[in-house]
N, C-alpha and C positions, 0 to 999 in steps of 0.2 A: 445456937442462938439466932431469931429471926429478927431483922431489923428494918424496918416497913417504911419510909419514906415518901412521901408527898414532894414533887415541884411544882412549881406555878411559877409561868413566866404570863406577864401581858404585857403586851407593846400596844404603845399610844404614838398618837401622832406620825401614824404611818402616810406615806404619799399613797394616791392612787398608783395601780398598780399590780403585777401578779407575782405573789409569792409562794414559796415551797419551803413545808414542814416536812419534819417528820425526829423520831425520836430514839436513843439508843443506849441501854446502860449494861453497866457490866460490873462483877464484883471480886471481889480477892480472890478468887480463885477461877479467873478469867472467864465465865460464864455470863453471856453476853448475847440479847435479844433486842431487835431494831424494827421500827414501827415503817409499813412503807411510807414511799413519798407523796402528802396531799398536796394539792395546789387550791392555793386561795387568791380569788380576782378582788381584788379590795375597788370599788368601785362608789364614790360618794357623791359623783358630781349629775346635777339632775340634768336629762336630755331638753337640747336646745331646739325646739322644733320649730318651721319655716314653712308657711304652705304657700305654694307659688296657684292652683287652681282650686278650688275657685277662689279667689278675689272677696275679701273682707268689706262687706256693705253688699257686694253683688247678690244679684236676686235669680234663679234658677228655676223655672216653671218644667220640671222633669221629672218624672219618676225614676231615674238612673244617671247619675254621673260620673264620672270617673274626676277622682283627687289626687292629687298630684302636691305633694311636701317632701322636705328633704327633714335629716334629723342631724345634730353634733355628735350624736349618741353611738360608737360602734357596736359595743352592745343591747341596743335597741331589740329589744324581741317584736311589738307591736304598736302599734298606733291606729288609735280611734278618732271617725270623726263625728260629729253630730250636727245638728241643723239646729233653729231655735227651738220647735217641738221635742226635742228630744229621742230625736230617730237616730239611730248610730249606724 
């Protein structure tokens, strides 16, 4: 006799954070198969960003600047900047 089985777990209200799954069953007659281990970065909080050059209002007559920002973000992959025109 085959006896077929569904679980479902979800978890709510997890903290940011990195956690590690993985899965493992086995049945009456000890035969037993484990899923490996994934790791999940639970990450909700949006990056804080800060630009210290150029200066908000200032006016830059350049074709080339260098920007200079920090971010709260450790995970941060990228950051764009843009000008009023819409130059990035």
């Amino acid at each position: 006799m085959k006896n077929n089985s569904n679980l479902f777990v979800n978890f709510t209200g997890l903290s940011d954070g990195i956690y590690y799954i993985n899965s493992t069953a086995n049945d009456t007659y000890n035969n037993f198969n484990s899923t490996e281990t994934r790791v999940i970065i639970l990450d909700t909080s949006f990056p804080l960003i800060s630009s210290a050059y150029p200066e908000n209002g200032s006016f830059i007559s350049s074709t080339s600047i260098s920007v200079n920002y920090t971010a709260s973000d450790l995970t941060l992959r990228s950051c764009k900047w843009s000008n009023n025109s819409g130059t990035t």
